[in-house]
C-alpha positions in Angstrom: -32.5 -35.1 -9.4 -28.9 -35.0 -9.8 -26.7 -37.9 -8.2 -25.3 -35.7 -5.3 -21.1 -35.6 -5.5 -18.7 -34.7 -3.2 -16.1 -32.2 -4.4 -13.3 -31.5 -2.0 -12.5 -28.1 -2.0 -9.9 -26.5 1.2 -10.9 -29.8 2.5 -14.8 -29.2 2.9 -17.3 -30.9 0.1 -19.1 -28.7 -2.1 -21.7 -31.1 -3.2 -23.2 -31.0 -6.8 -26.7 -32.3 -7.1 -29.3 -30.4 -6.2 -29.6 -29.6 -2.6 -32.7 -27.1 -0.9 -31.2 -25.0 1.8 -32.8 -22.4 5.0 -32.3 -19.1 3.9 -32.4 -16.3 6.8 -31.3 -13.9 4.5 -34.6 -14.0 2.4 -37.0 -13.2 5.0 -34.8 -9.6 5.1 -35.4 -9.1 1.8 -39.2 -10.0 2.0 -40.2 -7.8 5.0 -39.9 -4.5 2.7 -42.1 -5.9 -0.1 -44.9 -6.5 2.2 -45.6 -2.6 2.6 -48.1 -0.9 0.4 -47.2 0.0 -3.5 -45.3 -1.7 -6.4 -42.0 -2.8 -5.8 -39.0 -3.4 -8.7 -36.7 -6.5 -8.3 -33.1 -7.0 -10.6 -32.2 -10.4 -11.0 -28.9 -10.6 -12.2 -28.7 -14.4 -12.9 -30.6 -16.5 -15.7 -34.1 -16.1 -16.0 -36.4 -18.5 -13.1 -39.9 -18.9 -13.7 -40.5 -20.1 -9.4 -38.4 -17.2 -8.7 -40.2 -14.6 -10.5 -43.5 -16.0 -10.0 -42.8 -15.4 -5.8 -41.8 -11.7 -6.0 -44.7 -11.2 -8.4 -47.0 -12.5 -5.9 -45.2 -9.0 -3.5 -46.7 -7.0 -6.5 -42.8 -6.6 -7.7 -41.8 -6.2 -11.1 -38.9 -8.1 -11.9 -35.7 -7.4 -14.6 -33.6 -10.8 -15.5 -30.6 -9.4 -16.4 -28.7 -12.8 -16.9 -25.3 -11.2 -16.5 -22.7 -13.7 -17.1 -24.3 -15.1 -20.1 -24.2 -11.4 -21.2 -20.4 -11.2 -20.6 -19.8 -14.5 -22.7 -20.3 -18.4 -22.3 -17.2 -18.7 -20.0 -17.3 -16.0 -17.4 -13.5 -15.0 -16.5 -13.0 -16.2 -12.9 -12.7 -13.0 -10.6 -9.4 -14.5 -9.2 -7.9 -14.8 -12.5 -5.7 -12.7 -14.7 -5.8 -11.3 -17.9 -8.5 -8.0 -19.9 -11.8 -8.8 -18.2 -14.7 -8.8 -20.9 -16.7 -5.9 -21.3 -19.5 -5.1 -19.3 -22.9 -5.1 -21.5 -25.0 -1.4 -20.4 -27.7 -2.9 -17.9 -29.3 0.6 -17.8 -31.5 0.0 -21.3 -32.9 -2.7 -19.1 -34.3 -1.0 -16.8 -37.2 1.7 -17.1 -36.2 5.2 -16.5 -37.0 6.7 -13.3 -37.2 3.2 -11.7 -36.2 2.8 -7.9 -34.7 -0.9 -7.3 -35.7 -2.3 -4.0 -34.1 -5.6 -4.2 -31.2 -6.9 -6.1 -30.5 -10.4 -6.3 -26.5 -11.3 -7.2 -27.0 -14.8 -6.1 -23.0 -16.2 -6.7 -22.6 -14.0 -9.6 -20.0 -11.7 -8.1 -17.7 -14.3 -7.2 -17.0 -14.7 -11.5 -17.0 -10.9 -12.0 -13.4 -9.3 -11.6 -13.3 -6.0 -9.5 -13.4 -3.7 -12.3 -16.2 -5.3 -13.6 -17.8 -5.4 -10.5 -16.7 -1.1 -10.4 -18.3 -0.9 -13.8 -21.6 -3.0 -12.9 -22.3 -1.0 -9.7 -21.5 2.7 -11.7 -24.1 1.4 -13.8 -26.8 0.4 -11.4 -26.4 3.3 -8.5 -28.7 5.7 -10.2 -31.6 3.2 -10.1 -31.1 2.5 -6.2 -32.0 4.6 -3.2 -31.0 4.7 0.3 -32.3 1.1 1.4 -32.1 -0.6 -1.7 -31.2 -4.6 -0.9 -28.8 -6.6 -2.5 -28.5 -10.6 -1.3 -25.0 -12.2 -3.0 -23.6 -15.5 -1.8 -19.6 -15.4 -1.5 -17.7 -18.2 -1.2 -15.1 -18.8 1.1 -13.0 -21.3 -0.6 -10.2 -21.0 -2.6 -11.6 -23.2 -4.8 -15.0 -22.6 -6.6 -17.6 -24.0 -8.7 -16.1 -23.5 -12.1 -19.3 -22.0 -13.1 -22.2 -20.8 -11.3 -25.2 -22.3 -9.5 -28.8 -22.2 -10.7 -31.0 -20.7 -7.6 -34.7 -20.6 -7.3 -36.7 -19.6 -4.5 -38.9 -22.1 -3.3 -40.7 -20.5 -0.6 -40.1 -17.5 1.9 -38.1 -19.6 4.0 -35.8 -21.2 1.6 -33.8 -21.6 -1.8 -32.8 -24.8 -4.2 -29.4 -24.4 -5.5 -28.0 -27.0 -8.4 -24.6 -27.6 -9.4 -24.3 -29.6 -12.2 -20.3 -30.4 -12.4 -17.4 -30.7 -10.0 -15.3 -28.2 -11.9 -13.3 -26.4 -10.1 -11.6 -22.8 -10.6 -9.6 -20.1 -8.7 -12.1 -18.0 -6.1 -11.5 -14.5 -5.9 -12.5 -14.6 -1.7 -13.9 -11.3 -1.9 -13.8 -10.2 2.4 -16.5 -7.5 2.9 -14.5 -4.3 3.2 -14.0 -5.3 -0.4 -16.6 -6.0 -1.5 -17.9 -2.4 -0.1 -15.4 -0.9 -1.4 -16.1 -2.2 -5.0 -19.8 -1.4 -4.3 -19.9 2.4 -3.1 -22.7 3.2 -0.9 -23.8 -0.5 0.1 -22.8 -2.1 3.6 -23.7 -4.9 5.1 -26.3 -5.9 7.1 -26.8 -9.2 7.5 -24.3 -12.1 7.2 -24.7 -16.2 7.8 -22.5 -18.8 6.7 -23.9 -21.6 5.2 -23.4 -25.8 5.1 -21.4 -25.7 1.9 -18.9 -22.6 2.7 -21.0 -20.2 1.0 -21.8 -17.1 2.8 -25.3 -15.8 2.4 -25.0 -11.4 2.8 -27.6 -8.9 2.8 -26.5 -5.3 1.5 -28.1 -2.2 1.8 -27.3 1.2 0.5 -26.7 3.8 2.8 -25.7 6.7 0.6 -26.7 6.6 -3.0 -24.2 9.4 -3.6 -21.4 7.5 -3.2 -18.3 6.8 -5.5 -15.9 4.4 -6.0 
């Protein structure tokens, strides 16, 4: 285990280490899977072998899309300036005529810039239906890891995050109204704030036909 660090961030610790935390979120996104029939899970972080062994064991198939690494080592912060890097086609990932039931962002979105974000959600709305879920984890702060946390599910109850410096960059702060507005068709449904300043959403999509 990491040594656990405090890194003071709008004057509240986000701690690097590795640290277990209660995720009401997750039961949400488990209930669904428990009906009859094969499911489909994207993961847009790094590939997790605990993860993907627990939604197999819901008879879900599940696509690692590891998006940041896609869009380059260093990920441009979503509060910074400057030509975001081009978005890598997540559609040849997925099979054709596949319906997503779960997505899981994780803390990507607070790296991706809101065009990016435009771009990611163009790409992904035609393998989603009305009830698809999406759980992301926004931060609050100003302040934010300068790169993202390594997640794994350890049960249905709860989820291991690890930071492993106390790097910090600019946060983008994304409110909700934005961050429905950047992903047509998907509201929130659920929304708890965590220890560390993280909140922990569920989204669902309402209307697949939506448009930016």
């Amino acid at each position: 285990m990491l040594p656990p660090t405090n890194l003071s961030t709008a004057g509240q610790p986000i701690r690097s280490g590795r640290e277990t935390f209660s995720s009401l979120a997750l039961s949400n996104l488990v209930e669904p899977l428990k009906r009859e029939g094969k499911h489909h899970v994207l993961d847009l972080g790094p590939a997790c072998g605990p993860t993907v062994a627990f939604f197999t064991g819901f008879r879900c198939k599940v696509y690692v899309a590891d998006l940041l690494d896609a869009l380059g080592p260093k990920p441009t912060a979503a509060g910074e300036t400057g030509r975001a890097p081009p978005l890598v086609d997540q559609r040849p990932l997925i099979e054709d005529g596949t319906h997503l039931d779960i997505i899981l962002a994780w803390d990507v979105l607070n790296y991706l810039q809101p065009n990016i974000l435009l771009a990611l959600f163009g790409q992904l709305r035609p393998f989603c239906r009305r009830g698809t879920l999406m759980h992301a984890l926004i931060w609050g702060h100003s302040e934010i890891p300068a790169e993202p946390m390594a997640f794994r599910i350890t049960d249905q109850r709860h989820v291991t995050y690890e930071l492993s410096s106390t790097a910090t960059k600019s946060g983008p702060r994304y409110a909700p109204r934005e961050m429905e507005r950047l992903m047509a068709g998907f509201r929130v449904t659920r929304s708890y704030l965590l220890r560390n300043g993280m909140q922990e959403f569920v989204f669902s999509l309402d209307d697949p036909e939506s448009a930016p």
